[in-house]
N, C-alpha and C positions, 0 to 999 in steps of 0.2 A: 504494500500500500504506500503508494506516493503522496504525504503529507507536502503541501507548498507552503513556504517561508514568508511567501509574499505578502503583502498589507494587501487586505480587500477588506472596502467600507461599500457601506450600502445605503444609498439616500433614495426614499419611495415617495413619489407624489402621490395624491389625493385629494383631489379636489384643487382647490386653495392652502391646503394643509403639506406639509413635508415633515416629514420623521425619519430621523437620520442616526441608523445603527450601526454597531462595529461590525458585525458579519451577519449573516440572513437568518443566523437560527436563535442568536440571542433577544434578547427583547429590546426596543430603542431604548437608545441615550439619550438622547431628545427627543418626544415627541411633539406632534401638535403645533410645529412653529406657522408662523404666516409668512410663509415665504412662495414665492410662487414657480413653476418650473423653469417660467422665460428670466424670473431673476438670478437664478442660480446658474444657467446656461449663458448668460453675459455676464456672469463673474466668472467662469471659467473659460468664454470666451476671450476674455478679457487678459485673462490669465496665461492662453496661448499653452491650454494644458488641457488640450482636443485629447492628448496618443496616452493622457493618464486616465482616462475614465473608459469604460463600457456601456452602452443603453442597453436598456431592456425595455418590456411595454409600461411596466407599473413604475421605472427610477434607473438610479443608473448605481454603475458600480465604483472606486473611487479604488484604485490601484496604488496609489502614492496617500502616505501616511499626512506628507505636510496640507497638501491638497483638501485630505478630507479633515482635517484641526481647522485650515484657512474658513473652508465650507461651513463647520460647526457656528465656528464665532460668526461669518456672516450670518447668514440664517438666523441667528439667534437676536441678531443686532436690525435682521428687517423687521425681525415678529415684531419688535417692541416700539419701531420708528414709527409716529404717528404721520409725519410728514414726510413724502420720501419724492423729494424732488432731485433730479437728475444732478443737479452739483452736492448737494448731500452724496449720494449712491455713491456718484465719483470719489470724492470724498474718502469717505467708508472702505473701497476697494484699495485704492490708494493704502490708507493706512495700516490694513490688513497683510497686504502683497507686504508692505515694510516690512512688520514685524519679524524680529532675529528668530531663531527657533526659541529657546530661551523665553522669552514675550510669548511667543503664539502659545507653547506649550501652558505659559499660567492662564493665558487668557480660557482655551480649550480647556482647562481643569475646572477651572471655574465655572463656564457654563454648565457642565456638565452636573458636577459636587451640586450645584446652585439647584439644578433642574432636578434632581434624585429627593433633594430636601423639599424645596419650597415650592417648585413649580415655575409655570410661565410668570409669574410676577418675581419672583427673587429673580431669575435670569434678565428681568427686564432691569435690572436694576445694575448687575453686572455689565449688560451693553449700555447702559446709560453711562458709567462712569468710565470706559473705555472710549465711547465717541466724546465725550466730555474733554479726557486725557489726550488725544489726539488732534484734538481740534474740527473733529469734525460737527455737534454739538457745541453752542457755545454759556 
């Protein structure tokens, strides 16, 4: 039996809804964001990180580790943006692409820890103070 080493993430649309888990058999890590599938495909557009991901019908699959951390915090940081105007987004992308591994990796714990405990509202609070901390919120 051939076990792969490879990082495989799994982000499923639904609706207006995305739930975005570590591999297909565990339960999500996030669920429930408001994020929608064409905003997720122009952050990876954006990203020019087409040859790291796979479709399928219901989502897609996230082959690189950094990619699917980057995906978590956005995602988490649309659910909670009340106003998401196009220099905001840019914004938002911008400051995410920056982040060192190091940054993305607390950011991603955070959401995560955040969403296990409190929910979409404690996670709204961790993207609030990250777009805050970057400048993209002021």
């Amino acid at each position: 039996m051939n076990i792969s080493a490879e990082f495989r993430g799994f982000v499923m649309f639904k609706g207006d809804r995305t739930y975005i888990k570590r591999d297909v058999f565990g339960e999500a890590e996030v669920g429930r964001l408001k994020a929608s599938r064409e905003d997720v495909f122009e952050f990876i557009k954006g990203a020019n990180a087409s040859s790291k991901i796979k479709q399928t019908k219901s989502g897609l699959w996230v082959l690189d580790e950094t990619l699917y951390k980057q995906l978590v915090v956005y995602a988490a940081n649309l659910s909670s943006m009340k106003k998401k105007t196009s220099l905001r987004l840019l914004k938002l992308t911008e400051a995410i692409r920056k982040l060192d591994e190091y940054s993305l990796h607390f950011w991603y714990t955070e959401v995560v820890g955040r969403c296990r405990k409190g929910g979409l509202r404690a996670i709204g609070r961790v993207a609030r103070a990250l777009r805050v901390l970057y400048g993209v919120d002021k």
